[in-house]
N, C-alpha and C positions, 0 to 999 in steps of 0.2 A: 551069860553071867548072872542076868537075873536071877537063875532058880535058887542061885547059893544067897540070894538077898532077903528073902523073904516076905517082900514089899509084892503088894497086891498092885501099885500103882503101874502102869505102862511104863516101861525103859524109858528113863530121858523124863519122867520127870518125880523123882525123887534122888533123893543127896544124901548119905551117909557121910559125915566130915568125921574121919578116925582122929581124932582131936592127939591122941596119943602117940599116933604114929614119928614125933622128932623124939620123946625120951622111948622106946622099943629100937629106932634107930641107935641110940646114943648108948645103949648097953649091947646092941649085936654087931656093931661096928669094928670091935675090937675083936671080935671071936671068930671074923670070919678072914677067909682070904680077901684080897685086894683083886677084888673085878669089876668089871663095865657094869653102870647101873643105868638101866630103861626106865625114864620116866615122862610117861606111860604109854601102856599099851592097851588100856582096857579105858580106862576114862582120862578125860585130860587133866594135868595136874593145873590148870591154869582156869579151872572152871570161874564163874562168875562170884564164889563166897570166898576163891580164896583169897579177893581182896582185904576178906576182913578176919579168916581165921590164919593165916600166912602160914599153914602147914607146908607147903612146898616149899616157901623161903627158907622154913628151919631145918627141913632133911638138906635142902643143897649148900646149907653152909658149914653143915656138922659133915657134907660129904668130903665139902671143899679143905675144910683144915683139916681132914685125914688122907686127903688126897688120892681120892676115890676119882676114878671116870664118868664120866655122866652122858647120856645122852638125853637131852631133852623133844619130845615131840608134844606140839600144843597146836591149835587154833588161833589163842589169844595174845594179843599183843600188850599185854598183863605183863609180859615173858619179860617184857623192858624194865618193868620195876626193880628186878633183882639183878641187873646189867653187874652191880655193884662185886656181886657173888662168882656172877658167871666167869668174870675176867678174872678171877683168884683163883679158880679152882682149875686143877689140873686133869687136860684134857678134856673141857666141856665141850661139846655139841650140841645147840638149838637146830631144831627144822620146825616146819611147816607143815601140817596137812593139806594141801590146797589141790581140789581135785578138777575145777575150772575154771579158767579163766572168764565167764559170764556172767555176769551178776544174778541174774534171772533164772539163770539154772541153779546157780548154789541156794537161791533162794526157796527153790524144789524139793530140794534138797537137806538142808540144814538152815531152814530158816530162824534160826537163833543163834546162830552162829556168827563168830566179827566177819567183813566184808572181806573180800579179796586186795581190796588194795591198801587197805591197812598191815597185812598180815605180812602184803611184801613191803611196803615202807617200812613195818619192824623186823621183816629178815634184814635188811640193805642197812640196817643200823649195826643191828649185831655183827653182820659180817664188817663193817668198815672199824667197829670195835676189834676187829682182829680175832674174830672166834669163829671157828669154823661152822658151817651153816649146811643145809640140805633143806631141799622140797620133798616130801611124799606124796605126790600124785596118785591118791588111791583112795575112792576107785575111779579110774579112769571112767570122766565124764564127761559129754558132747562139750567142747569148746577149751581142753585140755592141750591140743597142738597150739594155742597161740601163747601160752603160757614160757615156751621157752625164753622169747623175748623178754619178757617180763623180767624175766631172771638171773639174766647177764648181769655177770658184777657184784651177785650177790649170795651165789650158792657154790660150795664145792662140788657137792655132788644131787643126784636126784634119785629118786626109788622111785618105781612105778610098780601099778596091782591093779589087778580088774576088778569087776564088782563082784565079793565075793560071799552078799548076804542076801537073804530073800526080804526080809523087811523092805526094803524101796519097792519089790515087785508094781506093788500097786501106784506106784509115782510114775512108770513107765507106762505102764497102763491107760493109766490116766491123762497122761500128755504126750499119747503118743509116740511115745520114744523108744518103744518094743525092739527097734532096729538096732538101736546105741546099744544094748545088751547081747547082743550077741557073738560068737567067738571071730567072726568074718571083721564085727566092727573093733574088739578090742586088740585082735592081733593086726590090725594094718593102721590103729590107732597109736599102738607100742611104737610099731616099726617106724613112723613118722619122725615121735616126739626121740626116741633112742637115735634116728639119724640126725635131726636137725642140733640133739643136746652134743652130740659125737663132731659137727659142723663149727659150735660154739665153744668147743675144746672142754666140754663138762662131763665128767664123769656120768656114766647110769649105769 
């Protein structure tokens, strides 16, 4: 997605905030059919400024009084601020990205990113709020099969995906973990977490 940005700075770390994006919402809202809306798939709408420009607060409530679908996928447990929203709006879904259960590794990995056990303390909220909830496990990282425990009680369903970018290559590299990348380790890494989520009565 970079190339469409025009930012010279490396992925991750420059912010475009489309300031306009809830009145462009508020005049194509009306014009279009009523379908499921992804938010998001490309960056997360829960990043660290939206505490202060609340541009996601104000699509999910102009979604929610037209009674738009939503599914939300974040990192951040930010997602709690707008609990307010999420429980009005019709058929909303919060998940989680959370690819493993190790601190050390997600550290590797996303080390600016909120921790793991935050992310499930604010899944386990939403869900007891009565809104339905999912994990994304992806991409499947070393320490990802203890995860299912974690998540009893608190997710309807789970998505999984391997690793499916070249950008970490050199994080594998570097730590060794050349082996976690391979089709050997992610297809009997699947098979594991898909049998034991199957064991726990959860959807994958």
């Amino acid at each position: 997605m970079k190339k469409y940005s025009g930012h010279l700075e490396p992925w991750g770390q420059f912010v475009d905030v489309k300031i306009n994006a809830p009145e462009l919402l508020k005049k194509e809202i009306v014009r279009k059919k009523i379908g499921e809306v992804w938010i998001s798939g490309v960056c997360d709408p829960y990043q660290p400024v939206e505490e202060k420009y609340k541009i996601t607060r104000q699509c999910l409530e102009i979604l929610a009084e037209n009674n738009w679908p939503v599914v939300i996928q974040t990192k951040s447990p930010l997602v709690l601020r707008d609990l307010d929203i999420l429980k009005r709006g019709k058929n909303f879904q919060v998940g989680f990205s959370i690819a493993t259960s190790d601190e050390t590794t997600k550290k590797l990995f996303e080390p600016h990113s909120p921790g793991i056990e935050e992310r499930i303390l604010a899944l386990g909220e939403l869900h007891r709020a009565g809104l339905k909830t999912y994990v994304m496990i992806a991409p499947i990282l070393p320490g990802a099969e203890d995860l299912v425990e974690l998540l009893l009680g608190k997710v309807d369903y789970v998505i999984l995906d391997r690793m499916n970018y070249r950008y970490a290559d050199w994080i594998y590299k570097k730590y060794n973990l050349e082996d976690k990348k391979t089709d050997q380790f992610f297809c009997q890494t699947e098979k594991n977490i898909s049998q034991a989520l199957r064991r726990a009565g959860i959807h994958c």
